[in-house]
VEXNU-791312 format. One record per residue (C-alpha): residue number from 0; z, x, y. Coordinates in steps of 0.2 Angstrom, whole numbers. Layout:
N
<seq = NUM, z = Z, x = X, y = Y>
...
//
This chain:
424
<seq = 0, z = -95, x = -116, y = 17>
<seq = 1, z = -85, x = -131, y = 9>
<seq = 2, z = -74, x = -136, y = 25>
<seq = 3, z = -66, x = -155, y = 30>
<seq = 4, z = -72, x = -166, y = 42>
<seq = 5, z = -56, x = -166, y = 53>
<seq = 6, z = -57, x = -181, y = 62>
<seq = 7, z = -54, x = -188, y = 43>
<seq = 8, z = -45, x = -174, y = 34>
<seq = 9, z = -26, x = -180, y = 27>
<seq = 10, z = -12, x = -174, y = 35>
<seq = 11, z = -12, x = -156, y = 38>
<seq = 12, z = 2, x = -144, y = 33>
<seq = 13, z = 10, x = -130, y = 43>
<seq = 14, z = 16, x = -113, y = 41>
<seq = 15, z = 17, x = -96, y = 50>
<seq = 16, z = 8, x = -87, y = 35>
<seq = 17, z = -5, x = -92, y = 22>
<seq = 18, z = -11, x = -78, y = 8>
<seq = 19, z = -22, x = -82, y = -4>
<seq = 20, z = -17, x = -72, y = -21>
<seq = 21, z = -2, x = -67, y = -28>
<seq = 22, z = -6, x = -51, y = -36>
<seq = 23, z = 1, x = -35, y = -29>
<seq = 24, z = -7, x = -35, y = -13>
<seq = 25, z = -2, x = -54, y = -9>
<seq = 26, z = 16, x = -50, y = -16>
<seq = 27, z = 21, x = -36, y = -4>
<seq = 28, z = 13, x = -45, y = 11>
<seq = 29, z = 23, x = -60, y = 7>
<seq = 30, z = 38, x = -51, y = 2>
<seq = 31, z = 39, x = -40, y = 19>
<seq = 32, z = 34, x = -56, y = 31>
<seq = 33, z = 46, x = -65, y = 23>
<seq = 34, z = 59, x = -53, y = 26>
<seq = 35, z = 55, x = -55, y = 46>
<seq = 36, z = 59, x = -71, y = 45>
<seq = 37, z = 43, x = -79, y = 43>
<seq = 38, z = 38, x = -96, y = 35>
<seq = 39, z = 27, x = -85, y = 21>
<seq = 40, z = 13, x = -95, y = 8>
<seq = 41, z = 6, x = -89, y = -9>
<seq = 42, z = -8, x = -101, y = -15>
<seq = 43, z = -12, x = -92, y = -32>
<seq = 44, z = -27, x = -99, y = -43>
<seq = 45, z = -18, x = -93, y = -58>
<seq = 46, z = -3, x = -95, y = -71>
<seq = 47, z = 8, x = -80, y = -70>
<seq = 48, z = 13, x = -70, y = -83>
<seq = 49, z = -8, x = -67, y = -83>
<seq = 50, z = -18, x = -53, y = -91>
<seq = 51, z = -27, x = -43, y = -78>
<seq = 52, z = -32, x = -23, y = -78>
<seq = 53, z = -29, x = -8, y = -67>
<seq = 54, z = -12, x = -3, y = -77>
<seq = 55, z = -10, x = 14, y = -72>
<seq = 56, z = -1, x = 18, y = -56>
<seq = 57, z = -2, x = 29, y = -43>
<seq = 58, z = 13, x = 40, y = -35>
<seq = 59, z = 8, x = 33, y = -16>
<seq = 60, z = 14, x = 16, y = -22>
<seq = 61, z = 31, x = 19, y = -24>
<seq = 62, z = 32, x = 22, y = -5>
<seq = 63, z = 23, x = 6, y = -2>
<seq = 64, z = 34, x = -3, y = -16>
<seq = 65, z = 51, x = 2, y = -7>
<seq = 66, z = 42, x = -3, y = 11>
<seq = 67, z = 42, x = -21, y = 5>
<seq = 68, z = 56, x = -21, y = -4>
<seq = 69, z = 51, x = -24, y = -22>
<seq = 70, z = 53, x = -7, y = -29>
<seq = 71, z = 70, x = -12, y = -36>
<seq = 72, z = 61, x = -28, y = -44>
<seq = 73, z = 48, x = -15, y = -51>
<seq = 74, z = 57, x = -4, y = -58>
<seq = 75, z = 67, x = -17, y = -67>
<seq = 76, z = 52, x = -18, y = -78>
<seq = 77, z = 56, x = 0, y = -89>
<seq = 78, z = 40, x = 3, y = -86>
<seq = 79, z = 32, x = 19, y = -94>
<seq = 80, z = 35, x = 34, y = -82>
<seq = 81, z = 18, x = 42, y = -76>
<seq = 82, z = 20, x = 60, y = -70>
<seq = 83, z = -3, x = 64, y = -68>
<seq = 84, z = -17, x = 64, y = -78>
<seq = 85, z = -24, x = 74, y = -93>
<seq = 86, z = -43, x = 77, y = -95>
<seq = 87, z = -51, x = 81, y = -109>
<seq = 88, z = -71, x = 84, y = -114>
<seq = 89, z = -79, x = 93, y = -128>
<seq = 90, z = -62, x = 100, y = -134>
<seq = 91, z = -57, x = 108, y = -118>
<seq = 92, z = -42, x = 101, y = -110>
<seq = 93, z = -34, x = 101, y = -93>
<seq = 94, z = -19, x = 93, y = -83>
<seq = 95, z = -15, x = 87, y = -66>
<seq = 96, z = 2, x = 86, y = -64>
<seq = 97, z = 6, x = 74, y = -47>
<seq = 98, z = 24, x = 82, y = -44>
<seq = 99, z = 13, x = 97, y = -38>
<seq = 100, z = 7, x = 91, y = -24>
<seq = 101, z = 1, x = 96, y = -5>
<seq = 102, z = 7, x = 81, y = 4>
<seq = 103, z = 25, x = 78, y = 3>
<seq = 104, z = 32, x = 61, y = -6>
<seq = 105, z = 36, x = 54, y = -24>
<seq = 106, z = 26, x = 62, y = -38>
<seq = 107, z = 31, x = 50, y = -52>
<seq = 108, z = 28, x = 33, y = -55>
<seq = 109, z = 23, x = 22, y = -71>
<seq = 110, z = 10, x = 15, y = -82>
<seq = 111, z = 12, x = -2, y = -81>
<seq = 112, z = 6, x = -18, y = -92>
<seq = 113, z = 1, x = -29, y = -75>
<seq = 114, z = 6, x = -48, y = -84>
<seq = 115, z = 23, x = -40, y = -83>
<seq = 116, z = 23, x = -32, y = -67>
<seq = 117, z = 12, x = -42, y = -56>
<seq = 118, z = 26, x = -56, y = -63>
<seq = 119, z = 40, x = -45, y = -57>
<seq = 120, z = 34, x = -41, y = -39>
<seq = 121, z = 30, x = -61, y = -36>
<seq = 122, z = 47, x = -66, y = -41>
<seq = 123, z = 53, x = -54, y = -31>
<seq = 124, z = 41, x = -62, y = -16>
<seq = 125, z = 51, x = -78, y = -19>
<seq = 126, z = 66, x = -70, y = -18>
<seq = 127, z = 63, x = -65, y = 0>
<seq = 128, z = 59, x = -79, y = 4>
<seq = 129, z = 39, x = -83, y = 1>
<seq = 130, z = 34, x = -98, y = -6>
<seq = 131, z = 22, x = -97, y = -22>
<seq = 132, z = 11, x = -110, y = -28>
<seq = 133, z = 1, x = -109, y = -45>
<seq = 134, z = -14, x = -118, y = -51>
<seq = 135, z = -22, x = -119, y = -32>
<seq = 136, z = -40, x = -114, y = -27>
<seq = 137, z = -47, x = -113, y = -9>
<seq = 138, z = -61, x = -121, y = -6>
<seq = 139, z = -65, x = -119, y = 14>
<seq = 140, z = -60, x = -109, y = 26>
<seq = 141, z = -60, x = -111, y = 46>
<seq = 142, z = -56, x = -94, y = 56>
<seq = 143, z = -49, x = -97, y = 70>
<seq = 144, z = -37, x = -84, y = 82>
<seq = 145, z = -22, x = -95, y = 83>
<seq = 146, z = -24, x = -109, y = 71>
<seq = 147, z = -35, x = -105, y = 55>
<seq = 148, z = -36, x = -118, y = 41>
<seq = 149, z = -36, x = -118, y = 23>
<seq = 150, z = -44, x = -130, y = 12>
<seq = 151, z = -33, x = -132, y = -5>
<seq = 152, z = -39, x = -143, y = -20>
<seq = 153, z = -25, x = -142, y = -37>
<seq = 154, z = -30, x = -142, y = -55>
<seq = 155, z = -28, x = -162, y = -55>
<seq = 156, z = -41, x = -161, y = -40>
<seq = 157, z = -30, x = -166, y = -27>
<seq = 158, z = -33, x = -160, y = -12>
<seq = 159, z = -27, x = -153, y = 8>
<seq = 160, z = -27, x = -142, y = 22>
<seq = 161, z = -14, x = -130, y = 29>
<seq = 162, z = -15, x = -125, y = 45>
<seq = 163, z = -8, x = -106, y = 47>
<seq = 164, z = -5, x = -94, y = 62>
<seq = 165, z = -12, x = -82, y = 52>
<seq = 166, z = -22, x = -81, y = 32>
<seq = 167, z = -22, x = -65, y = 21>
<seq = 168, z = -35, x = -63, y = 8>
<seq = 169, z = -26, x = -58, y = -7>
<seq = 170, z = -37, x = -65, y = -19>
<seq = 171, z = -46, x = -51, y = -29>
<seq = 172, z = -60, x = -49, y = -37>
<seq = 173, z = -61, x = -68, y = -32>
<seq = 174, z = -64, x = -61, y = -14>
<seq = 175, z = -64, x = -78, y = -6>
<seq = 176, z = -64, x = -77, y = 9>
<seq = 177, z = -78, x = -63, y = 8>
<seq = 178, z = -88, x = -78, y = 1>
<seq = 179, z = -82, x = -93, y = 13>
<seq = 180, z = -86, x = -82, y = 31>
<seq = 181, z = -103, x = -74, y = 22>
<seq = 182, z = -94, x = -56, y = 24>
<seq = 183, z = -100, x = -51, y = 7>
<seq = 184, z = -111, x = -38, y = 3>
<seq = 185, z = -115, x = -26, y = -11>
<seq = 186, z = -107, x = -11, y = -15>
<seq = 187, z = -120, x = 2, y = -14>
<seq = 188, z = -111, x = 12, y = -29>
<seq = 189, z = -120, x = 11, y = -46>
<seq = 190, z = -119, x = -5, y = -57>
<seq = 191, z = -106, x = 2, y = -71>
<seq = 192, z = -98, x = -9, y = -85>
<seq = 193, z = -81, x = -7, y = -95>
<seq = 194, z = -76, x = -10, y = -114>
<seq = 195, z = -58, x = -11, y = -116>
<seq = 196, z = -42, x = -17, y = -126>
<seq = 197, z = -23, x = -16, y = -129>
<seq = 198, z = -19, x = -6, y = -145>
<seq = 199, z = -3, x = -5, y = -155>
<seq = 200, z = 4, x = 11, y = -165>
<seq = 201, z = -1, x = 24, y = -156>
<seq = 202, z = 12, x = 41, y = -156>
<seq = 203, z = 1, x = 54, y = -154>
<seq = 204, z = 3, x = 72, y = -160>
<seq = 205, z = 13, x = 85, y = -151>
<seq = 206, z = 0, x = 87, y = -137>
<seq = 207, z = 0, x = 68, y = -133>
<seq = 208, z = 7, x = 67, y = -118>
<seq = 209, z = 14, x = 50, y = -115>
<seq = 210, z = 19, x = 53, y = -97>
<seq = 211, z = 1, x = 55, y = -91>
<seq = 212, z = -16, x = 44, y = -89>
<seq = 213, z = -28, x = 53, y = -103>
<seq = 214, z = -47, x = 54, y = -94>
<seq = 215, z = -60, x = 59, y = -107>
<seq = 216, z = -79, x = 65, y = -105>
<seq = 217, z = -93, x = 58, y = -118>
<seq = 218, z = -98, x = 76, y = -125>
<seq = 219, z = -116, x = 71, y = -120>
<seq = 220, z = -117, x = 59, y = -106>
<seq = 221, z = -103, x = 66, y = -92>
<seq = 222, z = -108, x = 49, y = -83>
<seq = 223, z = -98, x = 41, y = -98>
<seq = 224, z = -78, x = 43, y = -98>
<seq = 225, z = -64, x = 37, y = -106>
<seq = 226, z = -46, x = 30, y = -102>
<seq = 227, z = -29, x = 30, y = -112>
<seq = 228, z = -14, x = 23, y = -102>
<seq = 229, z = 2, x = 24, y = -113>
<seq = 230, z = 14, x = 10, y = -114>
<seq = 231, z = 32, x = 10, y = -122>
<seq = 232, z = 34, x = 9, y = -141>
<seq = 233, z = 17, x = 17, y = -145>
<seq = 234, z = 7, x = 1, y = -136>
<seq = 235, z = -9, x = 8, y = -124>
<seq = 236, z = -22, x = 1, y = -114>
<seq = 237, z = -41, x = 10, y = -119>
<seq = 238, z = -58, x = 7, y = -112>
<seq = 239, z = -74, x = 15, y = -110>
<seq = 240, z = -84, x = 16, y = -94>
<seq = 241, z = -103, x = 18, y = -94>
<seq = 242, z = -119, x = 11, y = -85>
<seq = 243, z = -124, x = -6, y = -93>
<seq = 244, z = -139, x = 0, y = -101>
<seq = 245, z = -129, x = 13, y = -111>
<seq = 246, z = -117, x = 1, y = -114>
<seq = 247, z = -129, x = -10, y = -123>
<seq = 248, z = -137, x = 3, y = -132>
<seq = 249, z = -122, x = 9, y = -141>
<seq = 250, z = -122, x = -7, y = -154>
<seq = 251, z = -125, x = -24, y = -158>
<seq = 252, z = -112, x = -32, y = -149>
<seq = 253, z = -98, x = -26, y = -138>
<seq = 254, z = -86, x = -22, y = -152>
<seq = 255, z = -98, x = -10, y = -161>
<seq = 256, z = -101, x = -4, y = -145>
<seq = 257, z = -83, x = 0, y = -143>
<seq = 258, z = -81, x = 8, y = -159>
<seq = 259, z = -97, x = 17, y = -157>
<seq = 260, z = -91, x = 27, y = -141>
<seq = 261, z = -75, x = 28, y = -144>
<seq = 262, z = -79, x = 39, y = -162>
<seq = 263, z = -89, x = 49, y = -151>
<seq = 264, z = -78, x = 55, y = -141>
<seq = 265, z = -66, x = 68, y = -154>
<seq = 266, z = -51, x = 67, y = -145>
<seq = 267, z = -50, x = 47, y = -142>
<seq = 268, z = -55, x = 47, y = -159>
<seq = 269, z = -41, x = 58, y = -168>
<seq = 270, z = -28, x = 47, y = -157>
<seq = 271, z = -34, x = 28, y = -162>
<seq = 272, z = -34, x = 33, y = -182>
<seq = 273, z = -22, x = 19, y = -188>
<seq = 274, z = -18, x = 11, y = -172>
<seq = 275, z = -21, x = -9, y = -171>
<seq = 276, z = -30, x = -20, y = -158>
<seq = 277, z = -22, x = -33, y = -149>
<seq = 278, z = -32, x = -41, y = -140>
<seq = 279, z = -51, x = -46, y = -143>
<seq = 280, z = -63, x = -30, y = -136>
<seq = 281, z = -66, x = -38, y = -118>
<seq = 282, z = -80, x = -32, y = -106>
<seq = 283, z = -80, x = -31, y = -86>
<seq = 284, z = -96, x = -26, y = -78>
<seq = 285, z = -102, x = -24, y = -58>
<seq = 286, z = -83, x = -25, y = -52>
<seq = 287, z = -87, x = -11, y = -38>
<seq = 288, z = -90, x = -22, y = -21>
<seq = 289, z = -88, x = -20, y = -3>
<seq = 290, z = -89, x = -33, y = 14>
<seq = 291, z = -93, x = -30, y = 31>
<seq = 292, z = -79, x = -30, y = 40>
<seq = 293, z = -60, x = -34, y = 33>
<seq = 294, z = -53, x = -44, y = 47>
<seq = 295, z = -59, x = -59, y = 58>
<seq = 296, z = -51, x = -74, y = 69>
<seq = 297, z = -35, x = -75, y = 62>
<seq = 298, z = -37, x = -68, y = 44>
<seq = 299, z = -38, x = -50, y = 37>
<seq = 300, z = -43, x = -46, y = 18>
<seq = 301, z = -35, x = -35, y = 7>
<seq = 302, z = -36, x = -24, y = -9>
<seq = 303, z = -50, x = -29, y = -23>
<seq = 304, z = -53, x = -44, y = -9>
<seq = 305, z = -62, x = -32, y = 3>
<seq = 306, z = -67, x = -17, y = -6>
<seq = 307, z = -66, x = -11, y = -22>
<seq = 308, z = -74, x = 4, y = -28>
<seq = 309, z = -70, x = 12, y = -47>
<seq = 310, z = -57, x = 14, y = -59>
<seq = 311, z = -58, x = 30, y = -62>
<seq = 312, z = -44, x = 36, y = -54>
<seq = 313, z = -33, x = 22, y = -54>
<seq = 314, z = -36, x = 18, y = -33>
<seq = 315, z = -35, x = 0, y = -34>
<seq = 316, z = -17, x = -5, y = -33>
<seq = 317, z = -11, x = 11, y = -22>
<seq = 318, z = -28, x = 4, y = -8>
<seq = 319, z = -22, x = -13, y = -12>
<seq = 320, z = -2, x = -9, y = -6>
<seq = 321, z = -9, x = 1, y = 5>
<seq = 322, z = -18, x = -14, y = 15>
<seq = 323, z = -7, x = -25, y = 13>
<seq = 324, z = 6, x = -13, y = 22>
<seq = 325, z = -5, x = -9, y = 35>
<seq = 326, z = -9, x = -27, y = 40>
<seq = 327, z = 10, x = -37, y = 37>
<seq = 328, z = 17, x = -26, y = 52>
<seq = 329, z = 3, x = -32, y = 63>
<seq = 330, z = 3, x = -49, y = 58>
<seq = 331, z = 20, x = -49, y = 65>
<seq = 332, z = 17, x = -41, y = 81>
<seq = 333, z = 1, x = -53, y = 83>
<seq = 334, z = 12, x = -68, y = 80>
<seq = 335, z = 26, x = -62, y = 92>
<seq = 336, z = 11, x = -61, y = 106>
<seq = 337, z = 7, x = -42, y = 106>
<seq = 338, z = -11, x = -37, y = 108>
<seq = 339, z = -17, x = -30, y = 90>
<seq = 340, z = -32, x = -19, y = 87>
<seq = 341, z = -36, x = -23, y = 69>
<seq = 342, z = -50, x = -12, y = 71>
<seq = 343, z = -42, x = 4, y = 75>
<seq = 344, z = -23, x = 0, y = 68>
<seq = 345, z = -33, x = -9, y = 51>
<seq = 346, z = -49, x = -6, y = 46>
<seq = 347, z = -53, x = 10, y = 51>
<seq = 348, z = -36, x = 18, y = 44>
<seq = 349, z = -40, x = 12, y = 27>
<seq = 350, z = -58, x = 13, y = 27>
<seq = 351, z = -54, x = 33, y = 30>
<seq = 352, z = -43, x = 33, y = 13>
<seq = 353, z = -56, x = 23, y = 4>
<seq = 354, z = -68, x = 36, y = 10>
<seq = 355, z = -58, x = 50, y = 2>
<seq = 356, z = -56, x = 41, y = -16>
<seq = 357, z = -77, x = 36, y = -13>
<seq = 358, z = -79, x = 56, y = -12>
<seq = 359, z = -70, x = 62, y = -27>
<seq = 360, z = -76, x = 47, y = -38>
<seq = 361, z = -95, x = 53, y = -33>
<seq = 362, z = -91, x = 70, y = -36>
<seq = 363, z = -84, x = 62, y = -54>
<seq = 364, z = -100, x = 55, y = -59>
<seq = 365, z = -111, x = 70, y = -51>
<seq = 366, z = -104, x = 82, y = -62>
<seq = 367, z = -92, x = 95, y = -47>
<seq = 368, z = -74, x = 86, y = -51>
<seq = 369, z = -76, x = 88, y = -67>
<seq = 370, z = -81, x = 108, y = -64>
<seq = 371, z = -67, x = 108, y = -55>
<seq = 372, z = -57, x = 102, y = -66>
<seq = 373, z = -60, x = 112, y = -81>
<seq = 374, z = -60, x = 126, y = -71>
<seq = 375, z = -47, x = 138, y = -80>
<seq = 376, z = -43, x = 148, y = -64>
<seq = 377, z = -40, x = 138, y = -49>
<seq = 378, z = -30, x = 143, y = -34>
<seq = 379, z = -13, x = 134, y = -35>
<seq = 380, z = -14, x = 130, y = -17>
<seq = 381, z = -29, x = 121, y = -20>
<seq = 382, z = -24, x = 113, y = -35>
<seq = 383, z = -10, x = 105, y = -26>
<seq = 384, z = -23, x = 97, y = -12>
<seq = 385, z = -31, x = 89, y = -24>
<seq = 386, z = -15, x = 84, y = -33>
<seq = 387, z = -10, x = 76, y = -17>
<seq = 388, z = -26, x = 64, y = -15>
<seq = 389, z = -26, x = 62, y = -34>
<seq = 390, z = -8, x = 54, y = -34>
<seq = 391, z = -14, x = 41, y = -23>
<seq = 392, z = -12, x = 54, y = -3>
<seq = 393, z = -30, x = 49, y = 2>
<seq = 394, z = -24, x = 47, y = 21>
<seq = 395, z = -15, x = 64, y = 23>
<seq = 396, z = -25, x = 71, y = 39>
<seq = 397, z = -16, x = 88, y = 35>
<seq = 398, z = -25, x = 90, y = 19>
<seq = 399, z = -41, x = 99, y = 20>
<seq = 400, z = -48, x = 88, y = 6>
<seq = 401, z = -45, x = 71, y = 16>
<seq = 402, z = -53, x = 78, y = 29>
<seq = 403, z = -69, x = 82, y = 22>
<seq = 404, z = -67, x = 78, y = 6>
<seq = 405, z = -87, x = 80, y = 4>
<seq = 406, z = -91, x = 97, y = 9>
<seq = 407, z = -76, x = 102, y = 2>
<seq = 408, z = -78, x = 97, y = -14>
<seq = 409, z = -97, x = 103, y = -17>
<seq = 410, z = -92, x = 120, y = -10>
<seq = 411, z = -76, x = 122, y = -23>
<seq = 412, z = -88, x = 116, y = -40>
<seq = 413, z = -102, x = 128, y = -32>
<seq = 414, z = -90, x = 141, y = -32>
<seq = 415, z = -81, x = 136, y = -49>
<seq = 416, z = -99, x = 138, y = -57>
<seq = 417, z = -96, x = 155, y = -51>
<seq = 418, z = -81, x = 158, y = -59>
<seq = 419, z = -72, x = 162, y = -42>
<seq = 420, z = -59, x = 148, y = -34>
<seq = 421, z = -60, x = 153, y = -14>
<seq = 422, z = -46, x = 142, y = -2>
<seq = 423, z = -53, x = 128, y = 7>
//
């Protein structure tokens, strides 16, 4: 760990909050905090506007977004409007429509190009009130119940401590403070790599539904899917997910690998005819990760810091805002001297909605959700339960597929093999 000698440290700087990151996570945590009065700090390692992926939302973060108080600054944005997902797979097609849902709440929300949106909710940070800093990393950490310290260098190499009641890990897939207290440790979901780019001139034909996420199957591997999330003026983010060996094997280099998969697929490849890249074919690989415990002595993480486990279903940003919502309100009863028990009021709570997106994205690469899925005649009742958890509901107790999502799910694709859809 990369700490200061204090005895010989410069002089230390103070504040009632420190976050590390200022993507969404680190936005809304500043943003509500800073609403309650608090002295809020965002130490980002980036430049915003920045490229990241993730673009496609889930309903459950709009309820998160108007709890902090940046919906407004969001929805500025015109962002494409997002109503569910389509699927399609050797020429079959099917549709999830999140307005038809179990659990009650918004069943809309948007696809969104994150430089532009993860711009707008940090403005609107600043705006309440939270400071924001670019171009600083964190180097060391010391956890500590009342006092923890950061360690901060610039990009001129400058560097300093701040001393904070309270840190918040924000930070990503840079998971820092996962690496500075030795809470890291592998995901034990399967090492999976994506191809993907931005794309200009894409309309579609009359069944290209714009207001929905399309998911498609490889019509050989069902462990191979596909993404297209539409943006305004005929602009879409698409990418290709696979294990890394059948990445490689697809082509010479990650472009013809690209190519290759996406012309396998006959749907993805009637709809990218004409359309133009813009932006170089880029490749992520082993995002999925976890750590043993999301809270400590005077810090909590959150989002992609702590866990993160797929994009199939677009989970990332809905677990991240989710976090972050949990843990703001008990920073502030910690800091006004109430007793907090980050384990039953944090963790545990959103380790159980993580749990419900970990059961329907191995039920995804084991073959049952798709059954389901494709299944032409599926209860409505049951079709709305998993609506609900697929708009981003994983923490409804009143659903019987949050409550055990496993079972639940392996009995419904038993009984879709069947040809019969009984009621959970």
């Amino acid at each position: 760990m990369d700490t200061f000698d204090r005895t010989s440290s410069p002089l230390v700087e103070h504040t009632d909050v420190a976050i590390i990151g200022g993507g969404p996570s680190g936005a809304s945590a500043a943003a509500w905090l800073s609403r309650q009065g608090l002295d809020v700090r965002v130490f980002e390692r980036q430049h915003f506007p920045r490229f990241s992926i993730g673009e496609s939302l889930l309903p459950q973060c709009m309820v998160h977004l108007q709890t902090c108080g940046l919906l407004d600054a969001a929805r500025a944005g015109n962002f494409q409007p997002k109503n569910g997902a389509a699927f399609c797979w050797n020429g079959n097609d099917a549709a999830i429509d999140f307005r038809e849902k179990f659990t009650p709440g918004p069943g809309t929300t948007w696809q969104v190009e994150r430089a532009d949106f993860d711009q707008r909710l940090l403005d609107g940070a600043r705006e309440a009130g939270a400071h924001v800093e670019h171009g600083i990393s964190v180097t060391g950490f010391t956890p500590d119940a009342r006092q923890p310290q950061i360690d901060l260098r610039d990009e001129d190499g400058a560097t300093r401590r701040v001393s904070a009641r309270f840190v918040l890990d924000a930070s990503g897939y840079g998971r820092v403070l996962a690496r500075l207290t030795e809470l890291d440790c592998p995901s034990t979901l399967p090492t999976r790599g994506a191809l993907f780019t931005h794309v200009e001139g894409l309309y579609g034909d009359d069944d290209y539904d714009r207001e929905k996420i399309l998911i498609g199957v490889h019509p050989e591997q069902d462990d191979i899917w596909y993404w297209l999330i539409p943006f305004p003026d005929g602009r879409a983010s698409v990418g290709v997910v696979a294990g890394i060996d059948d990445l490689d094997a697809a082509g010479d280099d990650d472009p013809a690998r690209y190519r290759a998969l996406m012309n396998a697929e006959p749907r993805f490849a009637e709809l990218l005819k004409g359309v133009t890249p813009v932006r170089d074919i880029t490749r992520l690989a082993g995002y999925s990760s976890n750590i043993e415990r999301l809270y400590g002595p005077g810090f909590a993480v959150l989002g992609n810091a702590g866990e993160f486990l797929d994009p199939v279903f677009s989970s990332g940003i809905t677990i991240a805002l989710d976090s972050s919502m949990r843990a703001a309100p008990l920073v502030m009863r910690q800091l006004e001297g109430q007793a907090v028990d980050w384990d039953a009021d944090f963790e545990a709570p959103l380790r159980e909605g993580i749990a419900t997106f970990r059961a329907f994205i191995d039920a995804w690469y084991d073959g049952d959700l798709q059954r389901i899925i494709f299944h032409e005649r599926q209860a409505p009742r049951v079709r709305e339960m998993l609506s609900a958890i697929l708009a981003g509901y994983a923490w409804d107790r009143d659903n019987p597929f949050v409550s055990a999502s496993r079972r639940r799910l392996k009995s419904l694709a038993q009984a879709c093999a069947l040809e019969t859809s009984p009621s959970p």
